[in-house]
C-alpha positions as CSV (number, residue, x, y, z in Angstrom):
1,X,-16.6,14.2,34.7
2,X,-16.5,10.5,34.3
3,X,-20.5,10.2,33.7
4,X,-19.8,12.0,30.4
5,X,-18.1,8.7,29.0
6,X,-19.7,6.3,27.0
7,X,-17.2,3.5,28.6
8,X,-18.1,4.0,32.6
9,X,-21.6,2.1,31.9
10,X,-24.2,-0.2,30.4
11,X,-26.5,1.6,28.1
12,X,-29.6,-0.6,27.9
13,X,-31.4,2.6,25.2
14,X,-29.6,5.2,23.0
15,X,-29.9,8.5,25.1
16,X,-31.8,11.3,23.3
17,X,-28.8,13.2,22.9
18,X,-27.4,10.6,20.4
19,X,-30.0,9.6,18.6
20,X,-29.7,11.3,14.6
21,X,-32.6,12.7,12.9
22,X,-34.2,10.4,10.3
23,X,-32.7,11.7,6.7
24,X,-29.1,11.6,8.4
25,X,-29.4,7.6,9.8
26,X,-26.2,5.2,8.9
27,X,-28.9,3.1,7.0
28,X,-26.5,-0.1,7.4
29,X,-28.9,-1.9,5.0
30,X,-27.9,-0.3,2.5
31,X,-23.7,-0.4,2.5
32,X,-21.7,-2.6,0.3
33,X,-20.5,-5.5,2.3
34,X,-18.1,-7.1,-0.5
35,X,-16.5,-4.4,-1.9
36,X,-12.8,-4.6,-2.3
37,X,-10.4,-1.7,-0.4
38,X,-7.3,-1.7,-2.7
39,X,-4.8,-3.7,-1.1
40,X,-0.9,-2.9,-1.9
41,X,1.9,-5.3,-0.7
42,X,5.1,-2.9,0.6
43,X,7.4,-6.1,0.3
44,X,6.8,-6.5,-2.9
45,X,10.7,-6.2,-5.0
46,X,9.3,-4.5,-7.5
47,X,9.0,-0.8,-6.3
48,X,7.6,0.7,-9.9
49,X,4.6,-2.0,-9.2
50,X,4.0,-0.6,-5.6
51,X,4.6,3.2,-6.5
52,X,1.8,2.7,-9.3
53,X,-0.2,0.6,-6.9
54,X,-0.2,3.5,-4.4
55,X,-1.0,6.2,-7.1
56,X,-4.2,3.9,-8.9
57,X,-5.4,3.4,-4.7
58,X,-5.1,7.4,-4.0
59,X,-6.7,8.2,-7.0
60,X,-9.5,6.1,-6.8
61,X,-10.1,5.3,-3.7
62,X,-8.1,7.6,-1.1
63,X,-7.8,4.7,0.7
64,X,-6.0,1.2,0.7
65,X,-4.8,-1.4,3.1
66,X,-0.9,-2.4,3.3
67,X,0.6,-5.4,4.0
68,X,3.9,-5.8,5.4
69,X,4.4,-2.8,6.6
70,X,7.3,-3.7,8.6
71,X,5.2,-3.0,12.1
72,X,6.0,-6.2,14.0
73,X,2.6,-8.2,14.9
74,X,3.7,-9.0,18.5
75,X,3.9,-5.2,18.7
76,X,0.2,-4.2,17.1
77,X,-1.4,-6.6,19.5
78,X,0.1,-5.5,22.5
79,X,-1.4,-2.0,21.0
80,X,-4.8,-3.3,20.6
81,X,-4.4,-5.2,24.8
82,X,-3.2,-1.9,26.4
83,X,-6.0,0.3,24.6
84,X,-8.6,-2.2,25.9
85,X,-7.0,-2.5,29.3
86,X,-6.8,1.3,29.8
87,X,-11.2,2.1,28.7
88,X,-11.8,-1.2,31.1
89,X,-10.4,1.3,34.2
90,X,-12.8,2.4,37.0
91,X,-14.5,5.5,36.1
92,X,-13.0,7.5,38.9
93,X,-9.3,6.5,37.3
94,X,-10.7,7.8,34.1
95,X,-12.2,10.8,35.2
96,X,-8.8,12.2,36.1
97,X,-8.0,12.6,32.4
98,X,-11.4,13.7,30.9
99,X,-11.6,17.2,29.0
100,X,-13.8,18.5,26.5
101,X,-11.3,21.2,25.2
102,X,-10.0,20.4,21.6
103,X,-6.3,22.2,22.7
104,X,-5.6,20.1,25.0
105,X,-2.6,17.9,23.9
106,X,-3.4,15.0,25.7
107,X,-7.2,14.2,27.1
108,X,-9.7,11.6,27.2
109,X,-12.8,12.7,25.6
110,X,-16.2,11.4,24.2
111,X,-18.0,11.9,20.9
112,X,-16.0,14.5,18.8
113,X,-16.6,18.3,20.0
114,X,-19.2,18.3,22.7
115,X,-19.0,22.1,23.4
116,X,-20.8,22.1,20.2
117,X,-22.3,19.5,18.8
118,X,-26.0,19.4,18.9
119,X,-26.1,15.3,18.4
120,X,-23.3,13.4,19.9
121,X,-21.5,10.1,18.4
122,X,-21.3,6.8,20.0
123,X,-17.6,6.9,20.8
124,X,-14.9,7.5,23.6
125,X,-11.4,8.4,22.7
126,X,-7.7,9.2,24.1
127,X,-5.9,11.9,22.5
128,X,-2.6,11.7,22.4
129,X,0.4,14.2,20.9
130,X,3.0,12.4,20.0
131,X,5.9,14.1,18.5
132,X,8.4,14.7,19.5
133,X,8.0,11.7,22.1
134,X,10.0,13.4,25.0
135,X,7.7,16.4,25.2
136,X,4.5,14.5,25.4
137,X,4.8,10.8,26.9
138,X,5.3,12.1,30.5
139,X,1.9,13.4,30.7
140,X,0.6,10.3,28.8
141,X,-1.8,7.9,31.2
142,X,0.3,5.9,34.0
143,X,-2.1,3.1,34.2
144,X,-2.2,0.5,32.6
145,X,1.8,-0.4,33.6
146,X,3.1,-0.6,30.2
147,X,0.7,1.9,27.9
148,X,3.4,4.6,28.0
149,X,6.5,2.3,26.8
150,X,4.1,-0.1,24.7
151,X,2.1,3.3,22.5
152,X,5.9,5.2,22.0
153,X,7.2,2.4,20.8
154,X,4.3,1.9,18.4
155,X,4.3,5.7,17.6
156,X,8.1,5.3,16.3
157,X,7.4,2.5,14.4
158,X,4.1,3.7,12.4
159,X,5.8,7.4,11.8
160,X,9.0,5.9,10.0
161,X,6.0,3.9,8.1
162,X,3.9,7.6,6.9
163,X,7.4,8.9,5.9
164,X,8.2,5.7,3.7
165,X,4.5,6.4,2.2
166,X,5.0,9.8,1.8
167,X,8.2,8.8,-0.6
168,X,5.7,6.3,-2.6
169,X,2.8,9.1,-3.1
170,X,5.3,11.5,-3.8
171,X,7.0,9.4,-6.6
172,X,3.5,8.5,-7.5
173,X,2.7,12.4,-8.7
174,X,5.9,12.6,-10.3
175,X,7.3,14.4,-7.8
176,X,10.9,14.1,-5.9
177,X,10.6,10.9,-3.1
178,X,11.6,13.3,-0.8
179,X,9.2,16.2,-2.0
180,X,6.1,15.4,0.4
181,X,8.2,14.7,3.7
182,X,10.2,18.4,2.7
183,X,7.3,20.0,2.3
184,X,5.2,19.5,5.3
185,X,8.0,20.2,7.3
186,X,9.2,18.6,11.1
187,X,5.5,17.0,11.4
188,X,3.1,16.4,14.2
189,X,1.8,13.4,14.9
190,X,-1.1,12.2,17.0
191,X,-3.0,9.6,18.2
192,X,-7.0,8.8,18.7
193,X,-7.1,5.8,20.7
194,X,-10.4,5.1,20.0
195,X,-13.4,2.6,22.0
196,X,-16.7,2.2,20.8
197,X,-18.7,0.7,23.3
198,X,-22.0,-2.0,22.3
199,X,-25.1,0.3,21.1
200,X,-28.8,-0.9,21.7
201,X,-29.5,1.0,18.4
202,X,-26.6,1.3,16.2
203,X,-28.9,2.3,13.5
204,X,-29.7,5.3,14.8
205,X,-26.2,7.1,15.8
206,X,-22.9,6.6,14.8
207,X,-19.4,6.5,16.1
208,X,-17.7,9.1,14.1
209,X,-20.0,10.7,10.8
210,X,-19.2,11.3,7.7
211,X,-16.1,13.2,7.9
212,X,-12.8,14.1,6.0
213,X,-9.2,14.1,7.8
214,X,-8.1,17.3,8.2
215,X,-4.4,16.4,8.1
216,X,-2.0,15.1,5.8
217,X,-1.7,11.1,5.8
218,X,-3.9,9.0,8.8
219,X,-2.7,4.9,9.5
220,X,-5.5,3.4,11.1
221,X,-4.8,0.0,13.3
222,X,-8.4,-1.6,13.2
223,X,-9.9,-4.3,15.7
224,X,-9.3,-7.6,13.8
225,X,-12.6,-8.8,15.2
226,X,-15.1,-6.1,14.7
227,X,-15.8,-4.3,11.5
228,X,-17.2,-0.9,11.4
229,X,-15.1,1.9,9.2
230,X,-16.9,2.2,6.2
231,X,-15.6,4.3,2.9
232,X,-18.0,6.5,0.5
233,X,-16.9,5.3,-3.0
234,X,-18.8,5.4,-6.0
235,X,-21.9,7.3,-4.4
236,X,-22.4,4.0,-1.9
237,X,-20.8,3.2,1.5
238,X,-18.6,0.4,1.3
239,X,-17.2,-1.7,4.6
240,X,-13.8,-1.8,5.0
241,X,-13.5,-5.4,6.3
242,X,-10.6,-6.2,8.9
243,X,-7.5,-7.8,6.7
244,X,-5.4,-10.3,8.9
245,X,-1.9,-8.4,9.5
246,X,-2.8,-5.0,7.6
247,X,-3.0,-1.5,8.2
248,X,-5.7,1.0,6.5
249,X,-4.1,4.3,5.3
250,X,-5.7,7.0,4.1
251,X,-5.0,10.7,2.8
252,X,-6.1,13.7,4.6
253,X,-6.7,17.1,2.8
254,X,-3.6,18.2,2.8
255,X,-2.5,15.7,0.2
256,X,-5.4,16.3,-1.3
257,X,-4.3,20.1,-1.8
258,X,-1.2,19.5,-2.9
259,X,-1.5,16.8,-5.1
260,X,-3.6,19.6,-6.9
261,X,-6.9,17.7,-6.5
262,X,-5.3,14.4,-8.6
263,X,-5.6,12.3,-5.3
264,X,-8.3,11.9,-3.0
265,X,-9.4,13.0,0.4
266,X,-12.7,10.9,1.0
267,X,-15.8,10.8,2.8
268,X,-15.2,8.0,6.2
269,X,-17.4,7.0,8.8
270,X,-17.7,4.5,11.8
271,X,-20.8,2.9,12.6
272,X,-21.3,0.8,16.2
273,X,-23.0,-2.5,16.6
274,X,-25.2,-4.1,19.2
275,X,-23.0,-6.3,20.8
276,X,-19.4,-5.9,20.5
277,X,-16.9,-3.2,21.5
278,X,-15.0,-2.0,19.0
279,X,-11.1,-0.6,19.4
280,X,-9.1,1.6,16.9
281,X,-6.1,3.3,17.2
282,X,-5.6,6.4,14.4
283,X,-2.5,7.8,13.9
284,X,-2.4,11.1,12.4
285,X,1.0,12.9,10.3
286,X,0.2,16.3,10.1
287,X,2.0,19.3,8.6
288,X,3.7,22.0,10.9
289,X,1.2,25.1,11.2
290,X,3.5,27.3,9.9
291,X,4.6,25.7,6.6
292,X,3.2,27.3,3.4
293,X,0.6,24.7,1.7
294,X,-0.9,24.3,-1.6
295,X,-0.3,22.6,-5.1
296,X,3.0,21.1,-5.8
297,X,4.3,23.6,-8.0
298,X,5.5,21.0,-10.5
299,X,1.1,19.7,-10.7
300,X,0.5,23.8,-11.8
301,X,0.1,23.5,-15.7
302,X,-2.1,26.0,-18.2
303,X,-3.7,22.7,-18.4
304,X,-4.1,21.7,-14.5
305,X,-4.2,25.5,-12.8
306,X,-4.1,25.3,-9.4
307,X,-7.5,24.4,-7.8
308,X,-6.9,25.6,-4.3
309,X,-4.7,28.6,-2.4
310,X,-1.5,28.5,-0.3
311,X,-2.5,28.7,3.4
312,X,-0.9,27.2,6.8
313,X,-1.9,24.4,8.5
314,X,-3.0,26.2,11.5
315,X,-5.2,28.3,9.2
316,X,-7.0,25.5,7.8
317,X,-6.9,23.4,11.3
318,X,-9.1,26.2,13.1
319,X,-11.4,26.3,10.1
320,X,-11.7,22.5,10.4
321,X,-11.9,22.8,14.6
322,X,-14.8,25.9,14.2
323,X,-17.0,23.3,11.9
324,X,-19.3,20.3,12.9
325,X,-17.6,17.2,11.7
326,X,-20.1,16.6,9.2
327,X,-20.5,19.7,7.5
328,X,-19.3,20.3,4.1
329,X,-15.6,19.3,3.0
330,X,-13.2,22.2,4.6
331,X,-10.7,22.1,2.0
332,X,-13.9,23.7,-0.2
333,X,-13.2,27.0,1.8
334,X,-9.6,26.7,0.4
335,X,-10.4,26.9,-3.4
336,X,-9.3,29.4,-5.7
């Protein structure tokens, strides 16, 4: 299955198959280069400052950037090395681990659900499940050396950093710190490991559409070197420009939900370019898929009645699954 990934060649032309009609182009023309992602400091002393800082950037933006995250450096690049290393393997070594079925807990995949998309994205990914570790790093890949030890070790560290988030946006809506954390439950986690190879024609495909997360809280480690996520805000796409040393988080529907519709679940995209790969590596919190969701009681007012109904997870997961990644936001479906 190894001719199905983007990585095992050279592509000199953009394959039919990937190629967008007209109206739904990336137009990179058009997108706001200089536009600033809200940037919030998590060594900062004063924690009213970075609780408010948290609550103005998920209200506006559903985005922001965080610096000192407590994620050492040494650490993030041997991340970024490994996940290079491992889509620079021969094709046959790679081929062991592709599958295009969405439950499988660990698989190397292309675009983003090729049983049925009818236009395919410019990217190659790893998926990885990643909590708890024990359960799931065994049938993580073997090769490169040190990608199981080096990616656990990072999974740790950037799941202890979405629970000290969670206690910030939590605080943020008024809530109890520990309110967000209780609520989802013992969460999942996974990874993307994402690799978005040189396109001929970037303007005509893209690596991931227009798309919402479907889960509660993503961190995404970008490629210092190569721009391409890019943020709808304000009716315009705006770049998200690589900061030295930080971390791009954003909030996934559920938080969306349960804020009551106070914070912000946006519209994200990644777009390719013509002569660099790109590398990211998502990690996603998600809720368990039997925990009740919904509005934070305490958000449910005469004055603020609850804009969405109490589901699961898995409910809402094989709604989102069931979709193109482009369609209409699936938390719509959940509305009262």
């Amino acid at each position: 299955m190894a001719e199905q990934l983007l990585s095992t060649a050279v592509h000199d032309t953009v394959p039919v198959c990937y190629v967008r009609p007209e109206s739904q182009r990336p137009r990179l023309a058009e997108v706001v280069a200089g536009a600033r992602i809200p940037v919030v400091d998590l060594a900062c002393p004063d924690r009213a400052a970075v609780v408010s800082a948290i609550g103005d950037a998920c209200r506006s933006h559903g985005f922001f950037q965080v610096l000192n995250h407590g994620i050492d450096a040494g650490l993030i690049g041997e991340v970024m090395a490994v996940t290079r290393e491992f889509f620079r393997l021969p094709p046959e070594e790679k081929a062991k681990l592709y599958s295009d079925d969405p439950a499988r807990k660990m698989r190397l995949s292309t675009s983003f659900n090729v049983r049925k998309e009818t236009v395919h994205n410019w990217r190659d990914y790893l998926r990885l499940h990643c909590h708890p570790l024990d359960q799931f790093v065994p049938d993580w890949p073997s090769n490169p050396p040190d990608f199981k030890e080096t990616m656990s070790t990072y999974c740790k560290e950037v799941r202890a950093l979405g629970f000290r988030l969670y206690e910030a946006i939590s605080e943020s809506l008024g809530l109890e710190a520990g309110y967000i954390g209780e609520t989802l439950g013992e969460q999942e986690q996974h990874m993307a490991v994402n690799f978005y190879p040189p396109c001929p024609a970037p303007e005509l495909t893209y690596g991931l559409p227009a798309h919402m997360d479907p889960n509660a809280l993503t961190i995404l480690l970008m490629d210092q070197e190569v721009a391409g996520l890019q943020v709808l805000n304000g009716g315009k796409w705006v770049a998200v420009n690589p900061q030295p040393g930080a971390l791009v988080v954003n909030l996934g529907d559920q938080l969306q939900a349960l804020s009551n519709g106070e914070y912000r679940s946006v519209w994200h995209r990644a777009v390719v370019n013509s002569d660099r790969e790109r590398l990211s590596v998502a990690s996603f919190l998600c809720p368990c898929n039997g925990v009740q969701l919904g509005p934070a009681k305490k958000l449910v007012t005469e004055e603020t009645p609850a804009v969405y109904r109490n589901y699961t997870y898995d409910e809402y997961y094989k709604k989102f699954w069931s979709r193109n990644l482009d369609q209409e936001h699936c938390l719509e479906l959940f509305r009262t």
